[in-house]
C-alpha positions as CSV (number, residue, x, y, z in Angstrom):
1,X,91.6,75.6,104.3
2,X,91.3,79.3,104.9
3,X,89.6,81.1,102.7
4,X,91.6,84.8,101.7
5,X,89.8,87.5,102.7
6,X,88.8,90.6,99.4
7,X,92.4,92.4,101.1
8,X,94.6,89.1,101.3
9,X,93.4,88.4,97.4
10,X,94.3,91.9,96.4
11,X,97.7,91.8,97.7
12,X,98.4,88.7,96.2
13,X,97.8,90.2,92.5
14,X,100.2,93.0,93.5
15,X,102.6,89.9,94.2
16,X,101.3,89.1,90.6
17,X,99.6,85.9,91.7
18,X,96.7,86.0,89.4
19,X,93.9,83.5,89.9
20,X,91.5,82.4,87.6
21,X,88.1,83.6,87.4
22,X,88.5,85.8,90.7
23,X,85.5,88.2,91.6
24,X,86.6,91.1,89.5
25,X,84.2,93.6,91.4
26,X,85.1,92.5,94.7
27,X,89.0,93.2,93.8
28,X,88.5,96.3,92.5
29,X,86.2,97.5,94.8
30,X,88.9,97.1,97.7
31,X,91.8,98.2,95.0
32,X,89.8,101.5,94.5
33,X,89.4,101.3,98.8
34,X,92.9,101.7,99.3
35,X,93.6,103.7,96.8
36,X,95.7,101.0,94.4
37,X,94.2,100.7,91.3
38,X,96.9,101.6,89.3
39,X,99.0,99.2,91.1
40,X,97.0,96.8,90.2
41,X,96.8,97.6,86.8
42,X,100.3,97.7,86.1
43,X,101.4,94.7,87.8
44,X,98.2,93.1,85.8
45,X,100.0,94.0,82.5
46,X,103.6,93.3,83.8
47,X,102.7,89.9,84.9
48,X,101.1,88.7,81.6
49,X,97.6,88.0,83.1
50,X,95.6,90.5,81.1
51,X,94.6,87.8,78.2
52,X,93.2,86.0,81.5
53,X,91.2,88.9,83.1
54,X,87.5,89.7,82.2
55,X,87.7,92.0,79.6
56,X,85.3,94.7,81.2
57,X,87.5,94.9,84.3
58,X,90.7,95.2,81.9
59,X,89.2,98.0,80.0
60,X,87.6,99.6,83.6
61,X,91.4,99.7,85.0
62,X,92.8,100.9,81.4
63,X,90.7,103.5,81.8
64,X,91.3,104.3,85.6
65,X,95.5,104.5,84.8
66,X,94.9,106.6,81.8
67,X,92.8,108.7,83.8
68,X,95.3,109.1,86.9
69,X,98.2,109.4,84.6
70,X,96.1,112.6,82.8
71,X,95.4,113.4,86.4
72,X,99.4,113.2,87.8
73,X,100.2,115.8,84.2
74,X,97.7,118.2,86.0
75,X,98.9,118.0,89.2
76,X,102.2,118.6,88.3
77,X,101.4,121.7,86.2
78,X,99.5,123.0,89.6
79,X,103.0,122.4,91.9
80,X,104.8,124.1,89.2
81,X,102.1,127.1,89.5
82,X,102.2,127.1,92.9
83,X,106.1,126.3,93.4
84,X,106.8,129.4,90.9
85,X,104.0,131.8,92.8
86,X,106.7,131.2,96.1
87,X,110.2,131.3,94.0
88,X,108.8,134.6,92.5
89,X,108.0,135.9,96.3
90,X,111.4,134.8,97.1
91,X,110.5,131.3,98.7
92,X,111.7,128.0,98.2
93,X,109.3,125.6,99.2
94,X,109.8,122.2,100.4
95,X,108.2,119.1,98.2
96,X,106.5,116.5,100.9
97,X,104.6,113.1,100.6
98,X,103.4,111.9,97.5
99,X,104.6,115.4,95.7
100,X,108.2,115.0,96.5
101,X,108.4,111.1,94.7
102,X,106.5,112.9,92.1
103,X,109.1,115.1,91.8
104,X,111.7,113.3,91.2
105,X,110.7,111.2,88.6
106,X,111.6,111.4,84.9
107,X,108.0,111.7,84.2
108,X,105.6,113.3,87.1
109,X,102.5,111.9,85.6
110,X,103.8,108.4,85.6
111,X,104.0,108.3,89.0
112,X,102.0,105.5,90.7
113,X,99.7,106.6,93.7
114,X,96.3,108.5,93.6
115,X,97.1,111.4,95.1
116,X,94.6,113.3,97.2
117,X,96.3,117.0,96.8
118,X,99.8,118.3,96.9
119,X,101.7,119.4,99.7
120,X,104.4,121.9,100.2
121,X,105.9,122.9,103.5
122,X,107.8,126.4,104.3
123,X,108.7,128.5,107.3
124,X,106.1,129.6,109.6
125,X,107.6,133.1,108.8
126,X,106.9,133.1,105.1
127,X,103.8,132.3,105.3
128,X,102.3,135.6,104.4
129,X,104.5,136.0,101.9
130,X,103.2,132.5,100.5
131,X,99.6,133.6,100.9
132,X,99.8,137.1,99.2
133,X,101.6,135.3,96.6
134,X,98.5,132.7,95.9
135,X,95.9,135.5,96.7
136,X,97.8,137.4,93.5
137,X,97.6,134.1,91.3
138,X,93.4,133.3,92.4
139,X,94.3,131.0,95.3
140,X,92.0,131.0,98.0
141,X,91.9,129.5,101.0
142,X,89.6,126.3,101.6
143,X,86.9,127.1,104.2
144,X,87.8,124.7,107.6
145,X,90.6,123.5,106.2
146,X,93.2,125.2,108.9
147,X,95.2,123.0,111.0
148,X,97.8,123.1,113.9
149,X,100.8,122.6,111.6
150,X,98.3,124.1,108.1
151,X,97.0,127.5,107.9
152,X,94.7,126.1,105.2
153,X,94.8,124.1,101.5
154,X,94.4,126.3,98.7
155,X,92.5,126.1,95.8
156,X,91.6,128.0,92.4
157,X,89.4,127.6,89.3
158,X,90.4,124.7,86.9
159,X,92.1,123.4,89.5
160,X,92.5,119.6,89.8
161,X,93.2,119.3,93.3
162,X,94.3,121.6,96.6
163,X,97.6,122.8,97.9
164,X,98.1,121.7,101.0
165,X,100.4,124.8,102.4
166,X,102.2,123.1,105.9
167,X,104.0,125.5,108.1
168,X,105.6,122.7,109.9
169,X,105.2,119.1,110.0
170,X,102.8,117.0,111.5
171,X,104.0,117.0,115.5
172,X,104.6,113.4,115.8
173,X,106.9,113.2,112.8
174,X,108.7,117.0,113.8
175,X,109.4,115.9,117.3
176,X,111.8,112.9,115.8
177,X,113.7,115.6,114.1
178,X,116.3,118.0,114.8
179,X,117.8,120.9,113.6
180,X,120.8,119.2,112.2
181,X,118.4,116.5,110.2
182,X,116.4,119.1,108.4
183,X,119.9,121.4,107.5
184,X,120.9,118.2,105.9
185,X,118.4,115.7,104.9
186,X,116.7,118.6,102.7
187,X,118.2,118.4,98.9
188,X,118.1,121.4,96.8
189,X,116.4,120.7,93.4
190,X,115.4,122.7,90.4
191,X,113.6,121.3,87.4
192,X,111.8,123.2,84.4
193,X,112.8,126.7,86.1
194,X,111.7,125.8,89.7
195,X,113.5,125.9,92.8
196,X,112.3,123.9,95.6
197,X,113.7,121.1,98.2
198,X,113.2,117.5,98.7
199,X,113.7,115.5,101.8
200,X,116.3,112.7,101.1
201,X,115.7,109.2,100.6
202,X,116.1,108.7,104.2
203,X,113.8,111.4,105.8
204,X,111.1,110.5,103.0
205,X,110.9,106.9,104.2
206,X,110.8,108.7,108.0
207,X,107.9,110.5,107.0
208,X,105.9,107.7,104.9
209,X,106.0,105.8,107.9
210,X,105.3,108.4,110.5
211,X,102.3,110.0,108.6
212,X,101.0,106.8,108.1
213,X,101.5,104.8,111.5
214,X,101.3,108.3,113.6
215,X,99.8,111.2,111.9
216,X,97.3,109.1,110.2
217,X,96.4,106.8,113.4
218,X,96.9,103.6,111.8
219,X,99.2,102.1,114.8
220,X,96.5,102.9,117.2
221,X,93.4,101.5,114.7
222,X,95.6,98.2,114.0
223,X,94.7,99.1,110.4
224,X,96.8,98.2,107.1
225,X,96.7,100.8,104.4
226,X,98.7,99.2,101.0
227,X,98.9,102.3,99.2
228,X,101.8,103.5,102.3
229,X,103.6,100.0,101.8
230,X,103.8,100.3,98.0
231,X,104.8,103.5,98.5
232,X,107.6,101.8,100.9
233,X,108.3,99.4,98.8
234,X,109.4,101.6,96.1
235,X,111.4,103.9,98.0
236,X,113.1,100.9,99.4
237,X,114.1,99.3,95.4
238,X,114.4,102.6,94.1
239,X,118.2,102.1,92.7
240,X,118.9,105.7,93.3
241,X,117.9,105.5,97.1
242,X,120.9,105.5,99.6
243,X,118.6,105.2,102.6
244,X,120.4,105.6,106.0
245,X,119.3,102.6,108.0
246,X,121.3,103.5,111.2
247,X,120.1,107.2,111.3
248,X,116.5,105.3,111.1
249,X,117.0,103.3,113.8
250,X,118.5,105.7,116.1
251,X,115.2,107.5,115.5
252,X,113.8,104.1,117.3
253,X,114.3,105.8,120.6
254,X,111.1,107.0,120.3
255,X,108.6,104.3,121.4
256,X,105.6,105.3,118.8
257,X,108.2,105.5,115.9
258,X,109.7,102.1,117.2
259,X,106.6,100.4,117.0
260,X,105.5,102.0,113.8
261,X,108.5,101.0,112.3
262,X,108.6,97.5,113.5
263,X,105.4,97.1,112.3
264,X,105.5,98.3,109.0
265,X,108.7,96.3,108.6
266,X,107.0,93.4,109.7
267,X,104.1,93.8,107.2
268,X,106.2,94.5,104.5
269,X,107.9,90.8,104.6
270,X,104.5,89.3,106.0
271,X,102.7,90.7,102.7
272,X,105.3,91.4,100.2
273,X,108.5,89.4,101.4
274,X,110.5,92.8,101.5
275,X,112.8,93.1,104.2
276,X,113.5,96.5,106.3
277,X,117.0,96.3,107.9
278,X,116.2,95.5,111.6
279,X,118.7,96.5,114.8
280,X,117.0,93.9,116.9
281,X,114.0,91.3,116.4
282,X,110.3,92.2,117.3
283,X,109.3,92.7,120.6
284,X,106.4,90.8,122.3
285,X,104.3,93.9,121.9
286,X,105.2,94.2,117.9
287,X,104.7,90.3,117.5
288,X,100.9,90.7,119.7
289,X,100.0,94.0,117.4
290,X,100.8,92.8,113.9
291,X,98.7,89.7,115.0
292,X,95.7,92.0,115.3
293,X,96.7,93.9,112.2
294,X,96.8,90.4,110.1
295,X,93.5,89.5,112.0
296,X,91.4,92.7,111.2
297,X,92.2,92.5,107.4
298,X,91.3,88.9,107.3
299,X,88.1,89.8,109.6
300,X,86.9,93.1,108.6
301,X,84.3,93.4,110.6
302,X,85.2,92.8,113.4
303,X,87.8,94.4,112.7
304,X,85.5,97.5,112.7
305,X,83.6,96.6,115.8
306,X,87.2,96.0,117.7
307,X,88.2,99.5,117.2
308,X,84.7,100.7,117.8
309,X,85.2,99.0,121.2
310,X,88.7,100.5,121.8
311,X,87.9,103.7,120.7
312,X,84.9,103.8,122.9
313,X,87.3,103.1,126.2
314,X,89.5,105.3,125.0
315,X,87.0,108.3,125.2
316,X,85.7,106.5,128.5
317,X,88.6,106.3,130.5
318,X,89.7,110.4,129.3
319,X,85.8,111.3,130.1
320,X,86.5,110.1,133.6
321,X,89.3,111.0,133.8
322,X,88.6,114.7,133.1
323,X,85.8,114.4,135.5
324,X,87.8,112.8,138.6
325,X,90.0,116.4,138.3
């Protein structure tokens, strides 16, 4: 009988399969890891298993969801700031990532995830504009924090968390869109006052998947991270989503975003039974890569010491290559 690794037991509480007496620490320590406590928390309550669970860890995870959802208020009140230091300027900004499924909830702060900052994305040429804006309001820029498609996150005092300010998207994610996608795939919203623009369900799963499999290096690593499948998962059941499956997949001509999304769909129904509409079935190189992505979360370490190892020849094999010129 195999054992389930600290990952493999977490995900089956998020399917709401509760064992008895599990190692609370060890669960939460992973939970906290990849960034899911809440997730756990809720489907805790929502499967009936609290009256089972130690009480400490209940009253640890109470605390962690009334904390985040205290958390989510304040980070909503900074996008409006922010969002209303641009609309002022003349600037409507585009609402990415975790900000934009904030967005359009009923309730921001119920929102799910842990989310690391907010980001908002205009054009390159209002960037000034943005940044006098913020320098007005006591924004400054983050020391280091510049980046090819960033000129920096932005931060004040009393703050909760950063802006993220993109000029463009990552490259890996930009270069499967065109001109045509982002004229019509960007929705026009305006809630408390604010004007600002939310990629459609379609382009939001796009970029879920490419900033996790691409941006984020997790295809190359072979890694797993749960808080981008929930995240998946809910765009996926979200009733009001009217995701465009065949503009996805023609976006499959790309070989990265192929295999990201192959993978991710294969994860999804390996860990969560959710199935992504598929144009073909995996390839030999999908079935081979989310056979070392089940393997390293079931072997963690040498998990860790495999992509030591690759990354290693990686830098080896450019080294020499960079030399041989």
């Amino acid at each position: 009988m195999v054992i389930p690794s600290p990952f493999e037991q977490l995900v089956g509480c998020l399917n709401g399969e509760f064992k008895d007496n599990p190692d609370w620490f060890e669960l939460i320590s992973v939970a906290t890891d990849e960034f899911v406590t809440t997730a756990l928390y809720r489907r805790l309550i929502a499967s009936g298993a609290a009256e089972r669970t130690e009480p400490e860890a209940l009253a640890y995870l109470a605390e962690l969801e009334r904390a985040n959802i205290i958390r989510n208020r304040q980070l909503w009140e900074l996008t409006y700031t922010a969002v209303a230091d641009m609309n002022a300027a003349g600037v409507i900004p585009t609402l990415i990532k975790g900000a934009s499924e904030m967005a359009l909830l009923a309730e921001p702060a119920e929102y799910s995830r842990l989310l690391i900052d907010i980001d908002l994305l205009v054009s390159p040429v209002d960037i000034p504009t943005v940044q006098a804006a913020f320098a007005r309001d006591g924004f400054e820029v983050v020391e280091n924090s510049q980046h090819d498609h960033s000129p920096g996150s932005y931060w004040r005092p009393g703050a909760v968390a950063t802006i993220d300010l993109h000029n463009a998207l990552p490259s890996r994610i930009s270069a499967l869109l065109t001109e045509e996608d982002l004229r019509t795939r960007l929705i026009a919203h305006e809630r408390d006052g604010i004007h600002f623009l939310v990629p459609d369900s379609s382009l939001r799963l796009l970029i879920n998947i490419g900033h996790d499999m691409l941006h984020h290096t997790t295809l190359a690593r072979g890694a797993t991270s749960l808080r981008y499948l929930l995240s998946l998962i809910e765009q996926i059941e979200d009733p009001r989503s009217s995701i465009d499956w065949a503009w996805l997949h023609s976006k499959r001509q790309d070989w990265r975003f192929r295999l990201a999304f192959d993978l991710q769909s294969a994860m999804l129904d390996h860990l969560f039974a959710v199935k992504m509409p598929a144009p073909s079935p995996p390839s030999l190189a999908v079935r081979l890569l989310h056979w070392r992505r089940r393997l390293k979360f079931r072997n963690p370490r040498l998990g860790q010491i495999e992509w030591t190892i690759v990354r290693y020849g990686i830098g080896a094999s450019r080294f020499m290559g960079i030399s041989a010129r």
